[in-house]
Structure formats: C-alpha cells, structure tokens
C-alpha positions in Angstrom: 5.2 18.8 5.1 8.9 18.8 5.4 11.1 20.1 2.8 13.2 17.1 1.7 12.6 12.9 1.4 14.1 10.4 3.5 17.6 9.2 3.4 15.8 6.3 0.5 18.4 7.5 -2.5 16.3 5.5 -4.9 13.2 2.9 -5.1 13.4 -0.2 -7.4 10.2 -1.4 -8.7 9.8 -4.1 -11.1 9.2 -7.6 -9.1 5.6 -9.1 -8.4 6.9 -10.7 -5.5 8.4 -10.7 -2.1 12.2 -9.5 -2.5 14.1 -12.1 -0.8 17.8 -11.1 -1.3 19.9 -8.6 -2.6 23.3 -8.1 -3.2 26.0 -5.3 -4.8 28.3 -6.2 -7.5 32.1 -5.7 -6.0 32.7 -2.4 -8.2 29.1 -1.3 -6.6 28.5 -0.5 -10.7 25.2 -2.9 -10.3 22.9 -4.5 -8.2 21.2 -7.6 -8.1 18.2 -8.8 -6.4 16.4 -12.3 -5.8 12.7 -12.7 -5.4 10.0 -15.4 -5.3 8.6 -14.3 -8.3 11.1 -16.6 -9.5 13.4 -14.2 -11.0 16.6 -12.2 -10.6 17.0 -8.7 -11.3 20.0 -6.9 -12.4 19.8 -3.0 -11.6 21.3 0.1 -12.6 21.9 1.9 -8.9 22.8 5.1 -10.1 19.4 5.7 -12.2 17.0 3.0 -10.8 16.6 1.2 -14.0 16.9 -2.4 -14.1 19.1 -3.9 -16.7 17.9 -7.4 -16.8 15.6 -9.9 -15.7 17.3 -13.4 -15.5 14.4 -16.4 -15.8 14.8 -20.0 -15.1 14.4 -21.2 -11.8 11.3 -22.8 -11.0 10.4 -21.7 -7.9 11.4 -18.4 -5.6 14.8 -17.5 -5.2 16.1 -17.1 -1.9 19.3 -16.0 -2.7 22.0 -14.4 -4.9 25.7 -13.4 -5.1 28.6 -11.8 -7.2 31.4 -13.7 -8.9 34.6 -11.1 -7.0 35.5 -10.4 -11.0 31.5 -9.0 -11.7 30.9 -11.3 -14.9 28.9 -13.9 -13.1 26.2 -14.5 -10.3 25.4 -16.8 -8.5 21.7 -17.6 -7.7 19.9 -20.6 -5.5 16.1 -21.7 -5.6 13.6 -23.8 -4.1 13.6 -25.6 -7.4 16.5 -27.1 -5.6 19.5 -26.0 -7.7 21.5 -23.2 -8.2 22.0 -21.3 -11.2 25.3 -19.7 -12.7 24.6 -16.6 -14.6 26.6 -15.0 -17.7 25.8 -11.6 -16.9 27.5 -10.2 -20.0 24.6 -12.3 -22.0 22.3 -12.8 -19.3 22.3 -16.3 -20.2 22.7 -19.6 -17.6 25.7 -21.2 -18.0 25.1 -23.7 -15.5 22.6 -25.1 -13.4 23.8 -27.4 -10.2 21.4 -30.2 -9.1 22.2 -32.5 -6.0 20.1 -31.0 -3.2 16.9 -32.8 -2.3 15.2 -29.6 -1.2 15.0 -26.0 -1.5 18.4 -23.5 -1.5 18.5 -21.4 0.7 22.1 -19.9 0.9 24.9 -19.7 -2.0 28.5 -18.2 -1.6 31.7 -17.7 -4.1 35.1 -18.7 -2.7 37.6 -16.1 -3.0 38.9 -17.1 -6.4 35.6 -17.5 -7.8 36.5 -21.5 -8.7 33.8 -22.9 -6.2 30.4 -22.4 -4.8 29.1 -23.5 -1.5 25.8 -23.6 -0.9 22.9 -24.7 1.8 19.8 -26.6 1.5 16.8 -27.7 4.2 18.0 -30.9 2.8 20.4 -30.8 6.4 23.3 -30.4 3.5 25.8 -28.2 2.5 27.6 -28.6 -0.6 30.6 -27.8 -2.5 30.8 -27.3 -6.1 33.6 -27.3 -8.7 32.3 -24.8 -11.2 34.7 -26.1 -14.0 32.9 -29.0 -13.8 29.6 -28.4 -12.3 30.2 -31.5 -10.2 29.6 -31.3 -6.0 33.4 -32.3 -4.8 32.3 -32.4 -1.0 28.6 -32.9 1.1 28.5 -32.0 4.4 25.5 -33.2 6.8 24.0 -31.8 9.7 20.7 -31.1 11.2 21.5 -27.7 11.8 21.6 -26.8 8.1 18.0 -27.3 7.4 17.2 -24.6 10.2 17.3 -21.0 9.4 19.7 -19.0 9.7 22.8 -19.8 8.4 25.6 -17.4 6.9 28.8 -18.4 5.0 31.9 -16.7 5.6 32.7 -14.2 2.9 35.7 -16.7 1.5 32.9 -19.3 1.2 35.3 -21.8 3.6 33.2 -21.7 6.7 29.8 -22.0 7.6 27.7 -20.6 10.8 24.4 -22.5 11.7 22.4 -22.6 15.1 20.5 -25.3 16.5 19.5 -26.2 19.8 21.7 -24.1 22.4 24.7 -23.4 20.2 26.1 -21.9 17.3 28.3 -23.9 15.1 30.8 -22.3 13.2 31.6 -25.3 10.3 35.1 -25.8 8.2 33.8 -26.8 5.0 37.1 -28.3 4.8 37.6 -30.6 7.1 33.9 -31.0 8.3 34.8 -30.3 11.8 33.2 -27.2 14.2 33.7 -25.0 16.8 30.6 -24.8 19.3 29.4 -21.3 21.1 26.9 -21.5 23.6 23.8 -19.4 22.2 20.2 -20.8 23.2 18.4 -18.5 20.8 19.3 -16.8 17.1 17.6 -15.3 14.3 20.0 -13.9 12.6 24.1 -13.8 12.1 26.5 -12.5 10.0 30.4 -12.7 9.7 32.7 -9.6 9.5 34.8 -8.7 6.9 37.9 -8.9 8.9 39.3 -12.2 8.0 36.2 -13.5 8.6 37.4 -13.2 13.3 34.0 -12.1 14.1 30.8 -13.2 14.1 27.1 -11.3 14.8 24.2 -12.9 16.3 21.1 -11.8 16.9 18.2 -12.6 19.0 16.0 -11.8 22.2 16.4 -7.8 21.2 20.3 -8.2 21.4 22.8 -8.6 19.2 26.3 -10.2 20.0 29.4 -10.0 18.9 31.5 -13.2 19.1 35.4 -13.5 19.2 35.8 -17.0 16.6 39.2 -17.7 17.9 38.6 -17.3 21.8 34.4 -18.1 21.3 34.0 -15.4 23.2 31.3 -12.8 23.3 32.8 -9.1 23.2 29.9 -7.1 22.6 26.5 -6.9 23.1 24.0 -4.2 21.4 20.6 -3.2 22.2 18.2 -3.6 19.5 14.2 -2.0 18.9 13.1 -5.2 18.1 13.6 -9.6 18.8 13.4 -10.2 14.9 16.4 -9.2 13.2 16.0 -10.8 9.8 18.7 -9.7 8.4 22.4 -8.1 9.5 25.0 -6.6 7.3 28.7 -5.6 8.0 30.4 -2.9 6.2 33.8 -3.9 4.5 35.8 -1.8 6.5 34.5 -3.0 9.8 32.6 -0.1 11.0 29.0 -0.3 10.7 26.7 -3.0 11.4 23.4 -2.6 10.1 20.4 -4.5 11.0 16.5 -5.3 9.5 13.7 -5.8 11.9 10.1 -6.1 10.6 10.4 -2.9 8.2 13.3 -0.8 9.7 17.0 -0.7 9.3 19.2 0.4 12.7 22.7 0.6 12.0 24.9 0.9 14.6 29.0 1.9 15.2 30.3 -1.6 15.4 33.1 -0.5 17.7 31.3 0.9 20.2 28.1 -0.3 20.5 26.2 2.6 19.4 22.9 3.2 17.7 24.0 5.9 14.7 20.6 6.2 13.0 17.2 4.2 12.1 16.3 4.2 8.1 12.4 4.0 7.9 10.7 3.6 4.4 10.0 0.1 3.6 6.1 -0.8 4.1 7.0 -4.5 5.3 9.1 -6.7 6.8 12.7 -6.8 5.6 14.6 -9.8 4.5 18.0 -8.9 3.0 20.4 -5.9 3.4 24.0 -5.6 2.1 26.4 -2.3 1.6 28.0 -1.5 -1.2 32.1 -2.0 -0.6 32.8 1.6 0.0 30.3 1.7 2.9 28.9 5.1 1.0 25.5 3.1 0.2 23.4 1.0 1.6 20.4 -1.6 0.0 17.3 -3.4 1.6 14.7 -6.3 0.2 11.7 -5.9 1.7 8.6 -8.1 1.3 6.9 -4.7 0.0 8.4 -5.7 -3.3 10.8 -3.4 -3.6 14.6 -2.6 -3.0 15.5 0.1 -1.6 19.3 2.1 -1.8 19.7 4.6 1.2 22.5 7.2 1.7 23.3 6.1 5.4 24.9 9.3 6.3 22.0 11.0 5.2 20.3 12.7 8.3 17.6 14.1 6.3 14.1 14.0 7.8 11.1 11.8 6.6 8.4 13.7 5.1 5.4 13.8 7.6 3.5 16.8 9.7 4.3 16.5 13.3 0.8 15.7 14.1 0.8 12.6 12.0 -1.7 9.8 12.6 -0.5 7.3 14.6 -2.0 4.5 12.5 -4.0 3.9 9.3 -6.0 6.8 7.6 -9.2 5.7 6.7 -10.5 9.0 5.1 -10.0 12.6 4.1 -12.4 15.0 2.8 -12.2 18.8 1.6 -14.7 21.0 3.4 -17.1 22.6 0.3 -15.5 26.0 0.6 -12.0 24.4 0.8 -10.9 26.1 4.1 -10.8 22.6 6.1 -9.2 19.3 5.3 -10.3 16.4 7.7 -9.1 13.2 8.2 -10.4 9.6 10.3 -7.8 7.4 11.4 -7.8 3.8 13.0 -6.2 5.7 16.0 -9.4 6.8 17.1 -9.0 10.5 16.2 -10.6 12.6 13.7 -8.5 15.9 12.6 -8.6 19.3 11.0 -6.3 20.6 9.0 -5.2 23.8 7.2 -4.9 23.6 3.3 -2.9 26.6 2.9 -0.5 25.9 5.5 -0.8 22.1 6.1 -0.7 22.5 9.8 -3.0 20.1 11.8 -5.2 22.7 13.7 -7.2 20.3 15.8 -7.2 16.5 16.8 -10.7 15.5 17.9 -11.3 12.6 20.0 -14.4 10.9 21.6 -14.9 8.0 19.3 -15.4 4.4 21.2 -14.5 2.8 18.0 -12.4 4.2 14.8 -13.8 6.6 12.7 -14.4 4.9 9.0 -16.0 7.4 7.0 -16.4 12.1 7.2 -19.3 13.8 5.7 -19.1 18.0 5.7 -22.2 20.1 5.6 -23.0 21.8 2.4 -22.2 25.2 4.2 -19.1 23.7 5.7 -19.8 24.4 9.3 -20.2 20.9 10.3 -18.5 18.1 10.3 -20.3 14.2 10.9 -17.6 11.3 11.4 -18.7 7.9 11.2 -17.4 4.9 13.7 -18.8 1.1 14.1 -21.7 2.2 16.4 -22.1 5.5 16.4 -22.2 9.7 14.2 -20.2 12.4 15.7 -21.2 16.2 14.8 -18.2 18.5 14.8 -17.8 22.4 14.8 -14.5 22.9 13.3 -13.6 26.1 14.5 -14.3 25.0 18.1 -13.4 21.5 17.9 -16.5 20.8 20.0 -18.7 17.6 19.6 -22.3 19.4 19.0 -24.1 15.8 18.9 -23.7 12.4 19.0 -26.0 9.6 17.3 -25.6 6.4 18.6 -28.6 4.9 19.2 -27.9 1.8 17.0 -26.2 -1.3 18.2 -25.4 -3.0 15.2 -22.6 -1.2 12.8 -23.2 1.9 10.8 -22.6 1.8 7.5 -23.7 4.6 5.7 -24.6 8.2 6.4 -26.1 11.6 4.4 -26.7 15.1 5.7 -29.9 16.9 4.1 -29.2 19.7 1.6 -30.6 22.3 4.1 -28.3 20.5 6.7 -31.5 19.8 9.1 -31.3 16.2 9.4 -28.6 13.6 9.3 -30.0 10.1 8.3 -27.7 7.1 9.4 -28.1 3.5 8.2 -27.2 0.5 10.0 -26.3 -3.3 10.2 -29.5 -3.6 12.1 -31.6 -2.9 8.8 -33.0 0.5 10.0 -32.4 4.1 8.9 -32.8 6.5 11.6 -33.0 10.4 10.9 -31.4 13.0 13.5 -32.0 16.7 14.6 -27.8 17.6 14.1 -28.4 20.2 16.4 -29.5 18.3 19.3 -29.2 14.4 18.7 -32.3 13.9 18.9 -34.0 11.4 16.8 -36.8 12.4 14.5 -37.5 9.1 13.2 -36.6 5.6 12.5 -36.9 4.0 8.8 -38.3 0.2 9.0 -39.0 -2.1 6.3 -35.6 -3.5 5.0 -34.9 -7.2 5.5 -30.6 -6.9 5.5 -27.9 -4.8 6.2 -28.8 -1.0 4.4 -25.5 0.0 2.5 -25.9 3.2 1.1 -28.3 6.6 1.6 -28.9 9.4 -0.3 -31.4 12.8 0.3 -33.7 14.3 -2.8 -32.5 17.7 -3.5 -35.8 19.4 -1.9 -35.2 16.8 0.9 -38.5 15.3 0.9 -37.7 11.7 0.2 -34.6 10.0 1.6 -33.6 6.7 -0.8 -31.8 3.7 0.7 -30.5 0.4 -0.8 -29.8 -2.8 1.2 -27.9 -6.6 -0.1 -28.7 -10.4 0.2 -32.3 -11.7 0.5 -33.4 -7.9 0.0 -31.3 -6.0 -2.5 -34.1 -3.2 -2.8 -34.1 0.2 -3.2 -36.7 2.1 -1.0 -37.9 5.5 -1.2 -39.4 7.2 2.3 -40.7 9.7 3.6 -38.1 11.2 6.4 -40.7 13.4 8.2 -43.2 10.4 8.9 -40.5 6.8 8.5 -43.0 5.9 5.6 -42.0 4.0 2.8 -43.2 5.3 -0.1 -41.9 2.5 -2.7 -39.7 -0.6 -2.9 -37.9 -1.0 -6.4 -37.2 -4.8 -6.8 -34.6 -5.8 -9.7 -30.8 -5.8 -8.7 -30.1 -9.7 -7.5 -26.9 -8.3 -5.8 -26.3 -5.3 -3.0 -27.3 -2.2 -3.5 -23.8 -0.3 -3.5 -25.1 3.7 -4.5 -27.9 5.8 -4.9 -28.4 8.7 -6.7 -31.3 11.0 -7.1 -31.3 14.0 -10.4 -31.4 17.1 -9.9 -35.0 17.6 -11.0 -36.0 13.9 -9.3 -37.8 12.7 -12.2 -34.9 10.0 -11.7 -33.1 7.9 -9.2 -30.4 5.8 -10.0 -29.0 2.6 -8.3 -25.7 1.0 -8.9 -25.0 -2.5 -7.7 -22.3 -5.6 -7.4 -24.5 -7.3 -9.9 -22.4 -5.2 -12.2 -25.3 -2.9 -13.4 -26.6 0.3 -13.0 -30.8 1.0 -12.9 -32.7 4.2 -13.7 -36.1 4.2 -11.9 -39.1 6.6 -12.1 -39.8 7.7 -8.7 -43.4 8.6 -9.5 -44.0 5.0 -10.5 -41.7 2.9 -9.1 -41.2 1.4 -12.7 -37.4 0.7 -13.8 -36.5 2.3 -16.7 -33.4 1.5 -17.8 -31.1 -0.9 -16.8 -27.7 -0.3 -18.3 -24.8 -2.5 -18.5 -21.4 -2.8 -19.3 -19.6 -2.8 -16.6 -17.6 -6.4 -15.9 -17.2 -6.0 -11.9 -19.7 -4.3 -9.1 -20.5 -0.6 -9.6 -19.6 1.6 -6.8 -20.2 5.0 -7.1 -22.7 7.2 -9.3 -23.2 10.7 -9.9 -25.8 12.8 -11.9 -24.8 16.0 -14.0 -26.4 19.0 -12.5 -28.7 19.0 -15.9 -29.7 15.6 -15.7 -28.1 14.6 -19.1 -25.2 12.8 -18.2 -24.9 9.3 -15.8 -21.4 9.1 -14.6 -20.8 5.3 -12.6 -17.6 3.6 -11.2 -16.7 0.1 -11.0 -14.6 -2.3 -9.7 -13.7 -2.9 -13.3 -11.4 0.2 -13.1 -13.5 1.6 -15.4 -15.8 4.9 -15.3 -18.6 4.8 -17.9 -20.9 7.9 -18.8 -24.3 7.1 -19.7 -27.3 9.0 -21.6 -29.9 8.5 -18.9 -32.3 9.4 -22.3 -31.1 6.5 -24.1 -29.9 4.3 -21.5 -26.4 3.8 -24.3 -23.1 4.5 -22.7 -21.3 7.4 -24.6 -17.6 6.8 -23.2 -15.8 4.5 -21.1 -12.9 5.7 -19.5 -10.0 3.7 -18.0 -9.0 4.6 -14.4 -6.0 2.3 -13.7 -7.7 1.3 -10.0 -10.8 1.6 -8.6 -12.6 4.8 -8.5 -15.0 5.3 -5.2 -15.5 8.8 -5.3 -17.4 10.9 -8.2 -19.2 14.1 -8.8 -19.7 16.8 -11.7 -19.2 19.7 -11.3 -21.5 22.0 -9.9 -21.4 24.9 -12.7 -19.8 22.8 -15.6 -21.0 19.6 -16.2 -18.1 19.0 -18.8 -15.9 18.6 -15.4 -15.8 14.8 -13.9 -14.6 15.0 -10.3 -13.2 11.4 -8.9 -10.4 10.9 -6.3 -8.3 10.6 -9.2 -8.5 14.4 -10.2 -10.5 16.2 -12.5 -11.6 14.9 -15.9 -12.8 17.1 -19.1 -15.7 15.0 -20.5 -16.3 17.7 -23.3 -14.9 15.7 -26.2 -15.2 12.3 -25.2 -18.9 12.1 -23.6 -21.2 14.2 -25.7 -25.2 12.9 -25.3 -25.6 14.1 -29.0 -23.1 12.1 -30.5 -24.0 8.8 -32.2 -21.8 5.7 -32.7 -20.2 3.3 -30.3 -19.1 4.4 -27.0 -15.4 6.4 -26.5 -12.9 4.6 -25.0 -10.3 6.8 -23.3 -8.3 6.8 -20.3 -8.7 9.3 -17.5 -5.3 10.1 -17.8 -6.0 11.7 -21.7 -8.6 14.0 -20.4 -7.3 14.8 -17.2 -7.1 18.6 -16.5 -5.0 20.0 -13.5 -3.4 18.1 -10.8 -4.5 14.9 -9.9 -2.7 11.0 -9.1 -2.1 8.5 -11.2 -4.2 4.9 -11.7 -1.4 3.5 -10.3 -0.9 5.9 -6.8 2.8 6.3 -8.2 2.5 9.9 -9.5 1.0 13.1 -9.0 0.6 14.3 -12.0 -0.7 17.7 -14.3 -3.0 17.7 -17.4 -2.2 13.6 -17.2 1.3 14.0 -17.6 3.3 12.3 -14.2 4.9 15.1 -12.5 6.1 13.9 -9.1 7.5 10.1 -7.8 6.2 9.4 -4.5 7.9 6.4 -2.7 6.3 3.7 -2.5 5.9 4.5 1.4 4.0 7.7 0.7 1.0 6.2 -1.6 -2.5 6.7 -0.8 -4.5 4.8 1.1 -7.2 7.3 0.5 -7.1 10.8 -1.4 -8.5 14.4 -1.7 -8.1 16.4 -4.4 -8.8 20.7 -4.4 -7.7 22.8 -7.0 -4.2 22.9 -6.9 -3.9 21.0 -3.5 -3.1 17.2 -3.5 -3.9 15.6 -0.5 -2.8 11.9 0.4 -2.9 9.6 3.4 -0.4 7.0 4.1 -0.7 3.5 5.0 1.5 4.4 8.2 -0.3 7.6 9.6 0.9 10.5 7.6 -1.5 12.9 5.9 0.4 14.8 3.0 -0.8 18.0 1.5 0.8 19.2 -1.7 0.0 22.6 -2.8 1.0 23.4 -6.6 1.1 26.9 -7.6 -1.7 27.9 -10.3 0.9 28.1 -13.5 1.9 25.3 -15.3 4.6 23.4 -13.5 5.5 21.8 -16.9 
C-alpha cells in the first residue's frame, strides 16, 4: 500500500442524503453545503466539523450561496421557496414564496440587496430582500430545463434549450443567442462575468459573451459533466463527471490532474477564492475538500482489482491472503509485504465466495456454475467442479481435505475427489435451493439446509448420498449449520429469526432459542461445546448455553456480522470479521441472571474495524479514519494485519506492529 492518501484534504460526513450543492463562504473561513435531506450544513473546513445544521425547508435543497459580507446564505428548495439564513444565530430571517415549483438555482447580487433565483416553474425571479417582495418575473421555457447558471453579480442568466444557449439580462429581459445543440453543464468566469463554459458531447467550450464566439474547446473523459467550477483568478477550470473531478489550465487547454475519491456521481464543486482549495458534493453523501496541487498518489497496490471485491480470506497458517473479484480473477497475496503474488484466472463467471484447506495448501473459489481448486504456490488450477447447471451456492472442504461437497440451485449436493474432479457422489432429496453445508469433524456425515417449501435440515451420508435424517421445524431458509465438536449436537440458524439445537442421534430438536429480531446468519460452536455463538441481521451477536438453551450475553455489532468462529485453543476468544472479541467476562455459562448486554466494541481485544466501517481500531478504541472511498466491502482480520476490500477494486492490507499503538 502506498505511503500517503489522496489529494482528499478532509471528508465531511453528517447528511443522510444526496449532497446537492456546496459552496465556500468569501473569507473561505466556512463551508456550506445543501442536500435533499432537507437541510443545510454549515462546516468548519479547517477541522471537518460541522457548525450547524439549518432546518426548514420542506423538501431537498438544490442549492445554496454566500451573502459577499459572510453573515447570511442564501438557500432554495423544492418546497418552492428560498430561504434567507442568519448565520450568526442560525435562524431564518426570511422565506420567499412566488414560484409555483421547485428551486433550483439562487444567486446574491454584488451588494448583497437582491436575490435572483430559478424555478422549473419556466421563471426566474428577482427579489428585494428589504422587503422580501419579487420586484421582477422573467418567463421562458428554457428556465424549467437544466442547467442554468447565474452570473456571479446575479444580473445575468445562462439557460439552454433546443439548439442554443441563451445568455438572459435580468434587466431588461432581453438575450443573446449562441448556437449550441447540446449542454449539460455551464459556468461563467470570474472575469467580469466575458466568458462562458459549456459542456457536452465529451467537450467543453469556451465562449467569448461579447463576440458569441467559441475560443476554446477541451477534451473531457466523460459526456456528463454535472458540474464546472472556475477559479477566481481565471486559471483553472475544474469539472465533475459521474465521480471524478478533471481540472484543467483554463488558458491552454490542458488537463493538469484528475481527483478520484468520491464513490458516486458528483453534483456540485466550487473553489475557495484563493484557488488554494477545492470542494465537491457527491451523491455519496459526502463533501469532500481536496488540495488541488496535491500530486500525492491514491492508496491502492498496483495489482488492484479492476472491479468489485466480493471476498478475502486468510490462509489458516496466515502466509496467503486471497481475494474474488467481479473481474473474473481470484488473487494471492503476501501479508507481510502486501504484494499481489499471483492473479489466477479461468472462471466463466465471477468468483463469489474462497474456502482454504485446513492445511492451507489449497485453495477452492466459488463462481455461478462452477469450484475451482487452486495451489497457491503454483498458481495452477488442480480441479474444476462444474458439473451443476443451476448456481452454486454453498461449498465445505472435509477436515482431512479429501472431499469438497458443493451445493446448488438445482437442489443437489454433490461431493468431489479435490485431487482429480472427480465426483464421488451426488446428495438428492431436497425440494429447493440448498443454502448452506457443513462437514462433521470425523467427516462422516455432511449436514445441509435448504428455504421455501423445504426449509429442512438433512444429515447424509457423503460416502453412499444417503440421507440419514430430515429435521423439520424452521418455517424460513435455512441460513447455517453447525455441527459440535463431539457431534452430540448440530445447530441451524435461520431467517425465521431463530436458532435450533438438534440431537443427531434422534433427529429430535432440542432447543429452539430466540431472541434474535432479524434472520440469523452465521453460527459457530466453542471447541468445548459450551458456548453457541450466532449472528443476525439484527446487528446483534448473542452467546447461548447450548445446556440451557438461555442466552448469556448479547453483544451489539454496529452492522451485520457474517463471519464467526472461537478460537481454536481459547474459547474465551470470539472471532467475527469485526475483529476479535474477549467473551471471558461477559458470556460465562455459569453465571445466572438475565443476559449481558455489551457492545463488541467494549470487549474487543487487538486490531479490528469499527460497526460502522469508519475505523480501524485497537482494544475498541478508533485508531485510524479511512475515507469513505476505502471502506470495506468485505474484510479479513489476522493478528495484527487488517485487511479491507474496496467497493472500487482495491484490496488494502494494514499491518500494525505487536506494541500498543495507543
């Protein structure tokens, strides 16, 4: 991983909507942004913090600006008015109503007396703000289409419609008409307001208002410019398409550099007046402030992904890492160095899911129709299973690594020779899709669970394909299956929001516990067969005493938890994707009384992330920010290595060193 972040100075979090509109106040001392959660926020851009939230407006806001003097804003809504802000109070001072439908532009004249604004009403309007009353209307059909861009004195409007661009005095009501068939985008200059920028059909032009001329013409990376912004002194033009930023040298033409960060589309970007700083709204929910001159690289190994991660997974002795992508390629990594070692390809279909051999020798990877075996040293394919035509769903090696059982849409389980591919047998009997697999420790029995019109649990016999016993009593899918260590139990956790202990031997249920308030996804048995662990949808992870069938402690996880295990040599130790948990205190069998409630976070020992993906953190306690960009879309957690994948490709590897970092 590279040694520094991107040119992204800070990330502002805090809206629970799509960020529509941003703008810096004229001493660049604050920031204010405009989303559709129906608020504006006022930010701090030197520490990230946000000042104030100004409420009111009754529907998103599309847009907001500074009074020149800082003390007021100016906000407009599809509530259809504007809104006047004290920003000293934080209080509206004045709300103007004469639109009949939403707002989608507001600007200050220069002497901060007036506001115009725009409306898909076909109107735009001027306001006295002594009096709150509109002193002029303007009509046109133009105005109701986006985009449109006031000049930065507020006296002149630009719209598009049809083959032209209009460039409006708000004045006298008359226009000036450029031939332009097609535009997305435009913004004026800050040079007396002389030039214009257009964009469209993966140009952008640059338009001479007094001549209607065009006198320049850049190349950009994409046809949907949302958004441009010029700097105030003329130099730089930077531009948003889908979820980059380009910003070019507005006097010659040239592309200086490309800001990458935001995880969707972007919809407003404006520089602060010193052209030192630069801020993007992005429908990611966030705002983002860049350093522009930054050239700093963007954290990511060479050999990223090239699209979505769908899994990583620690080899048992921790000398691999390997990750499934949507790109089609499976890949090994090093821990200790975090260079990609291998990319392995051969799937017809993305690889979903990885499974290592307990001797870490092997690796399976699981696509739509079909198991891959893998020797990571060689990089070699050693098998393939894909004898099923209907999607694969779930797979489990055997503890001795013999056999590889595979279960499919096609409501069959079929168990493979690793070595060779061959089948040894195929599992019938199940009436819908089987979900989930798992081996008895002495490999003898193989259990399955399935959903719908079966949502059973059946035990088999892998050697012969016999089915030994069905276990009717979950009315929803059958999510997990777990046997104990000394199978006098199996357990089965299900989206009916309960977990069931069986006895093999009889087929009998014999506890069914509940608690949980969403579907259980993932259950694990301590090595002595005294603790239950199970993870929901509920963001919750409850410990059970499979003696009692009583939950001892429920523990809080923030998100959803899908991975779980003890600890092989301490049972104390709760494994999840999360990090490592120490259940010594809060989950003791012995203890009587109503369950623990505790958050994963309170017990959490070592490195691990936080429920909200926001942190990696140590004994609980955040330790390091990661951008919003670099969150997990799946984790993998080693000792003191942190492993995340990215939404966009990137696998990150953090390694910690063993002492405490705080």
């Amino acid at each position: 991983m590279a040694d520094t972040w991107s040119p992204c100075l800070l990330t502002l979090e805090g809206h629970s909507g799509l960020v529509k509109s941003v703008a810096w106040s004229y001493d660049a001392t604050q920031l204010a942004s405009a989303s559709d959660d129906k608020t504006v926020k006022i930010w701090d851009p030197e520490t990230g913090q946000c000042i104030s939230t100004l409420e009111g407006h009754g529907d998103w806001v599309n847009s907001v600006t500074w009074s020149s003097d800082a003390t007021r804003l100016a906000s407009a809504s599809g509530d259809r008015a504007i809104k006047v802000w004290d920003l000293a109070t934080g209080q509206c001072i004045s709300t103007l109503e004469g639109h009949g439908g939403s707002v989608t532009l507001v600007a200050w004249s220069s002497d901060a007396t007036r506001l115009s604004s725009v409306s898909i009403d076909n109107t735009a309007k001027i306001w006295d703000l002594a009096t709150g009353q509109c002193v002029s209307t303007l009509e046109d059909r133009s105005f109701s289409k986006l985009p449109t861009a006031f000049s930065h004195d507020a006296t002149r409007l630009a719209s598009h419609e049809g083959n032209a661009i209009k460039i409006w005095d708000l004045a006298t009501g008359q226009f000036l008409s450029i031939p332009e068939s097609s535009t997305v985008s435009m913004v004026w200059s800050h040079n007396a307001g002389t030039q214009l920028a257009s964009a469209s059909d993966r140009s952008i032009k640059i338009w001479d208002l007094e001549t209607g001329q065009c006198i320049s013409a850049l190349t950009t990376f994409s046809s949907w410019v949302m958004s441009m912004a010029w700097s105030h002194d003329a130099s730089r033009l930077a531009t948003a398409a889908e979820d980059k930023i380009q910003i070019y040298d507005a006097l010659t033409g040239q592309s200086i550099s490309m800001l990458e960060g935001h995880c969707h589309v972007i919809n407003s970007v404006a520089w602060s007046r010193d052209t030192t700083r630069l801020a993007s709204a992005s429908n990611d929910r966030t705002i983002k402030i860049w350093d522009p001159a930054a050239s700093r690289c963007i954290p990511t190994t060479l050999e990223a992904h090239l699209d979505a991660v769908n899994a990583v997974a620690y080899s048992f002795d921790a000398a691999w890492l390997a990750s499934a992508s949507d790109d089609g390629t499976v890949k090994f990594w090093d821990p200790a160095t975090s260079q990609c070692i291998l990319t392995l390809e051969g799937h017809m279909f993305p690889p979903v899911n990885l499974a290592w051999s307990s001797d870490s020798t092997r690796l399976a990877s699981m696509s739509d129709h079909e198991v891959k075996v893998w020797d990571p040293v060689t990089g070699q394919c050693i098998s393939t299973h894909a004898d099923q035509y209907d999607g694969i769903l779930a797979m489990a090696w055997s503890p001795d690594m013999a056999r590889l059982a595979s279960a499919s849409e096609d409501k069959t389980i079929k168990v493979w020779d690793p070595a060779t591919g061959r089948r040894i047998s195929t599992l019938v009997g199940h009436t819908f899709w089987v979900w989930t697999l798992a081996w008895s420790p002495d490999t003898t029995r193989l259990a399955s669970g399935s959903a719908l019109m079966d949502n059973g649990v059946k035990i088999w016999d892998p050697t012969t394909g016999q089915c030994l016993s069905t276990l009717k009593g979950h009315n929803d899918r059958v999510r997990s299956v777990a046997w104990s260590y000394d199978m006098t139990r199996l357990a089965s956790a299900s989206n009916d929001h309960t977990v069931k202990i069986w006895d093999p031997a009889s087929g009998q249920c014999v506890w069914t516990l509940e608690g949980h308030t969403d579907g259980v996804w993932s259950i694990a048995w301590s090595h002595e067969t005294t603790r239950l662990a199970s993870a929901s949808g509920d963001r919750t992870v409850k410990i059970w005493d499979p003696a009692t069938g009583q939950c001892i402690s429920s523990l809080e996880s923030g998100r959803r938890v899908y991975d779980i295990q003890f600890d092989a040599s301490n049972s104390d130790l709760l494994r999840t994707d999360l990090g490592t948990s120490d259940l010594h205190t809060v989950a003791n069998p012995m203890a009587s009384g109503p369950a623990s409630t505790h958050s994963l976070a309170q017990i959490a020992i070592g490195y691990g992330l936080s429920g909200d993906g926001a942190w990696i953190t140590y004994q609980g306690e955040n330790l390091l920010w990661l951008p919003p960009e670099y969150r997990l879309s799946c984790s993998a957690i080693f000792g003191t290595n942190v492993t995340i994948s990215s939404p966009s490709g990137a696998v990150l590897i953090f390694k910690f060193s063993d002492s405490s970092p705080i």
